[in-house]
DOSEVEX-209393 format. One record per residue: residue in three letters; z, y, x of N, C-alpha, C, O in turn. Coordinates in steps of 0.2 Angstrom, whole numbers, plus 2048, in hexadecimal, padded with zeros to 3 digits. Layout:
N
ALAZYXZYXZYXZYX...
//
This chain:
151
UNK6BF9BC8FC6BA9B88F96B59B58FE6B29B9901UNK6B59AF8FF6B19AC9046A99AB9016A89A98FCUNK6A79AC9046A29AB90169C9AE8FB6969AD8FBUNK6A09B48F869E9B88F36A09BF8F36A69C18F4UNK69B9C28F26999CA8F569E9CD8EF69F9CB8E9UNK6A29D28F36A99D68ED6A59D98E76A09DC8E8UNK6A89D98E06A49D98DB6A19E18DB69B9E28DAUNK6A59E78DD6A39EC8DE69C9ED8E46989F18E3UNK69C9EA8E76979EC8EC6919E78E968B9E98EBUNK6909E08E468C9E08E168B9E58DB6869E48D8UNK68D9EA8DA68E9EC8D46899F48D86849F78D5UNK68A9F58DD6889F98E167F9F78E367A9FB8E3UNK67F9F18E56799EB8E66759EE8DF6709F18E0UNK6779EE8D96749EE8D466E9F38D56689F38D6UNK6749F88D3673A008D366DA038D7668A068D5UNK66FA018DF668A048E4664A008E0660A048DEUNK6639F88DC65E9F58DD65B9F88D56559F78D5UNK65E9FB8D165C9FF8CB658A038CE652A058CCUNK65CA078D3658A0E8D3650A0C8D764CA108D7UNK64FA078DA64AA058DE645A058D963FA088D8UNK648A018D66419FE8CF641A048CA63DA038C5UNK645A098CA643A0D8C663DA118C8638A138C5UNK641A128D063CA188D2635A148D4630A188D4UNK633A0D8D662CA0A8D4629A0B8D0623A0E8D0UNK62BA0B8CB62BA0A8C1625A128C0620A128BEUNK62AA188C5628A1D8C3623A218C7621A278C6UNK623A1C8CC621A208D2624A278D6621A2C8D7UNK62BA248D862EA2B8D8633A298DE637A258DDUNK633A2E8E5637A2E8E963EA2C8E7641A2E8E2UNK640A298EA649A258E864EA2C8E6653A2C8E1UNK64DA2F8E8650A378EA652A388E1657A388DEUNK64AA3A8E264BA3C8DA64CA3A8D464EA3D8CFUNK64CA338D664DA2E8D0656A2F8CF659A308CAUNK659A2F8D6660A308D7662A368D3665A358CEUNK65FA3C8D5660A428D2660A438CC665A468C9UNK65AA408C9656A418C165EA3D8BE662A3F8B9UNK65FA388C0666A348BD66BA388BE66EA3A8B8UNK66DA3B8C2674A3E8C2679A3B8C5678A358C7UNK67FA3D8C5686A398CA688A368C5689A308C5UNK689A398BD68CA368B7689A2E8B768BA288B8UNK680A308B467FA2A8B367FA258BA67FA1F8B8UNK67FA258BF67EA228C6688A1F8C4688A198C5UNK68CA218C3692A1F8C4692A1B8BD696A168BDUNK690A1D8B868FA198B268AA118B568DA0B8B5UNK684A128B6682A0A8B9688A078BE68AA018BEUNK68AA0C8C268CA068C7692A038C46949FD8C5UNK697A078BF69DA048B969B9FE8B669E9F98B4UNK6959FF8B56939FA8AF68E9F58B168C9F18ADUNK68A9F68B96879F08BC6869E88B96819E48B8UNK68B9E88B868C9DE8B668A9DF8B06899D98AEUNK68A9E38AB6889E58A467F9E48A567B9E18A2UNK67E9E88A96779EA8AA6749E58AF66D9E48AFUNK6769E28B26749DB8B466F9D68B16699D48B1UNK6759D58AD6749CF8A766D9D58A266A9D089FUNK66B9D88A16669DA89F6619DA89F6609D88A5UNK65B9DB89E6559DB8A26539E18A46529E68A0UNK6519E18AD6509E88B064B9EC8AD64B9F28AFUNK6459E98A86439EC8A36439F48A06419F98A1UNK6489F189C64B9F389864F9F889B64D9FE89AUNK6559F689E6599FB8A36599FE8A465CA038A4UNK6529FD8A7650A048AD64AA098A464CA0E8A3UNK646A068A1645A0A89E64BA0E89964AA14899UNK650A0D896655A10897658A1789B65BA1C899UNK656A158A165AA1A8A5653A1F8A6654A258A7UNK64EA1B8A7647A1F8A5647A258A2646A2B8A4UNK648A2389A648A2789564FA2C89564EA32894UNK654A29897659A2D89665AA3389865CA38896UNK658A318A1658A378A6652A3C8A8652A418ACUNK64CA3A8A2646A3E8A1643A3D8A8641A428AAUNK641A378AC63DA368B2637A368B1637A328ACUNK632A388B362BA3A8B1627A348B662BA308B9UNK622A348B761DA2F8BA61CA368C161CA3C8C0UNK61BA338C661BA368CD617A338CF614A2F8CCUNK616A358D560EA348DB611A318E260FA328E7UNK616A2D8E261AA2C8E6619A238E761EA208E6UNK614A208EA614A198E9613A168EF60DA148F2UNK618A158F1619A128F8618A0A8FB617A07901UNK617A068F0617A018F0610A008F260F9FB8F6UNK60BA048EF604A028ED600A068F45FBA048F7UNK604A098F6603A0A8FE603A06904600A06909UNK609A039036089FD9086049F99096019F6905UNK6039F79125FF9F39156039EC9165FF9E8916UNK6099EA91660C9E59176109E39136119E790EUNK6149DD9136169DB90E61D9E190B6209E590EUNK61E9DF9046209E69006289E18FF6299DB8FEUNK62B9E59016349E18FF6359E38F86349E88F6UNK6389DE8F563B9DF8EE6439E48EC6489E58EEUNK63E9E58E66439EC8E464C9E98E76509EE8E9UNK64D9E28E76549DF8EA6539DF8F16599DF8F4UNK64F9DF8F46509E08FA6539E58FC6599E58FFUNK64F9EC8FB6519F38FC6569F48F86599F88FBUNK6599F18F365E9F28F26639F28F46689F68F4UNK6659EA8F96699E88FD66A9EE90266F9F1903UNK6649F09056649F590C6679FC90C66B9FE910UNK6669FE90366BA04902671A02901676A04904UNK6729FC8FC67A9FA8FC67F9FB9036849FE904UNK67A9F790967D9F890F6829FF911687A01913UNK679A0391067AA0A912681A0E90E687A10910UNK67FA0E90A685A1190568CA11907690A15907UNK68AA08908693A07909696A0990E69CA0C90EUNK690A08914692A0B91B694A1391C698A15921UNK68EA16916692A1E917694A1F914692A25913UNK699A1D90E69DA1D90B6A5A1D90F6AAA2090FUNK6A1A179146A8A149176ADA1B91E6B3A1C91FUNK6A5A1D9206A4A209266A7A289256ABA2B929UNK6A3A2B91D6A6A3191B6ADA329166AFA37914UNK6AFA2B9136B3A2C9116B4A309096B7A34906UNK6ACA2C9086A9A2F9026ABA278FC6ACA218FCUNK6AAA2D8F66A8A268EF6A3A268F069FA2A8F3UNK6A1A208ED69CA1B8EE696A1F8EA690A208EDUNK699A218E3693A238E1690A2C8E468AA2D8E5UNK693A308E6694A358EA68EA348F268AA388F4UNK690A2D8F768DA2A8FB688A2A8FA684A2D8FDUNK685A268F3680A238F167BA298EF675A288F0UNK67CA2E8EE67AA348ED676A378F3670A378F5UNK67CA398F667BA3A8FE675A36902670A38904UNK676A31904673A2C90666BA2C903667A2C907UNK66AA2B8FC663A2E8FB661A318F965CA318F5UNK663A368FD660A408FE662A40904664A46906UNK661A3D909662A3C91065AA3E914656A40910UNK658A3D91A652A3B91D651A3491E64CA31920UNK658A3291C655A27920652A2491764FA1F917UNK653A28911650A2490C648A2390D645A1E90CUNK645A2B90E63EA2B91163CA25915637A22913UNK642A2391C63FA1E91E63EA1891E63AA14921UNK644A16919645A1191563EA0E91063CA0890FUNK63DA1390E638A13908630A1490A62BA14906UNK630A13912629A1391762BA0C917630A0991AUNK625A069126259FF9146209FF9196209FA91DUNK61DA03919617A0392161AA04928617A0292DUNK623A06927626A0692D6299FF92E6269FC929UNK62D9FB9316339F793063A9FA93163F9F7933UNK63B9FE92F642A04930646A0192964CA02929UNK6459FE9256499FB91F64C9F49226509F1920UNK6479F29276499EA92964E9EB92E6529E692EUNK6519F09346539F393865B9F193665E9F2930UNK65E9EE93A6669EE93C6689F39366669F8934UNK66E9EE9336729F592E6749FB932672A01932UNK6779F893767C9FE93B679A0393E67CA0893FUNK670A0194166EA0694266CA0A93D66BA1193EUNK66AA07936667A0A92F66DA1392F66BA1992FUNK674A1092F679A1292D679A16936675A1A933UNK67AA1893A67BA1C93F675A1F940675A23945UNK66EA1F93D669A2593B66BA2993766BA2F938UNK66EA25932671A2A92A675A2F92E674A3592DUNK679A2D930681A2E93467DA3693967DA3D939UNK67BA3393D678A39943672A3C941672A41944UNK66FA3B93E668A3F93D662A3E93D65CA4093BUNK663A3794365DA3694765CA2E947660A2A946UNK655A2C949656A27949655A2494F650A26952UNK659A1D955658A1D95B652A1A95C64FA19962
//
């Protein structure tokens, strides 16, 4: 496909980009918003992505709100920031990257990485818009994840 991102890895795009604006929504590190979901329902959005696309993330995410009993948190990284704030699509792309890459690297599914990856230490730093470490080369994004550390 020249030209256009393979439908599963937009399908993945979505997914981090749900879990972003969920965990805005709620004020709630990425972590837990992951967590409070589960691998069922996280393997459920990302099947069903192109379904939830076309709806409005409104809605969606309050859906997934209600369903998985996520509470309002003290965790506002948005309202903390001194520079400009990247959109819930932005960060979304950054995990897509991440996922895929340590999906690729550990020879994991997707939805299992995607877990992994935000219960890691790089979502922390990801989720610092005071740092620039979300704007940072994928490959290094993905070889902090990978070693532990970040160069």
């Amino acid at each position: 496909m020249i030209g256009r991102e393979d439908k599963k890895e937009n399908d993945l795009f979505f997914t981090c980009s749900l879990i972003e604006y969920i965990a805005r929504r709620t004020k709630n590190h990425r972590c837990t918003v992951v967590n409070a979901l589960g691998k069922k329902r996280l393997q459920k959005i990302y099947e069903l992505a192109d379904v939830y696309h076309s709806d409005n993330i409104d809605r969606v995410s309050d859906d997934f709100i209600e369903e998985s009993g996520i509470t309002e948190g003290n965790f506002d990284n948005v309202g903390t920031a001194r520079y400009a704030i990247p959109s819930h699509w932005d960060i979304g792309k950054v995990y897509k990257r991440l996922v895929l890459g340590a999906a690729g690297e550990k020879q994991m599914d997707i939805v299992d990485a995607l877990i992994d990856v935000y219960n890691s230490f790089v979502c922390e730093k990801i989720d610092n818009y005071n740092s620039s470490f979300y704007y940072d080369n994928p490959q290094n994004i993905l070889n902090a994840y990978l070693t532990g550390e970040i160069e």
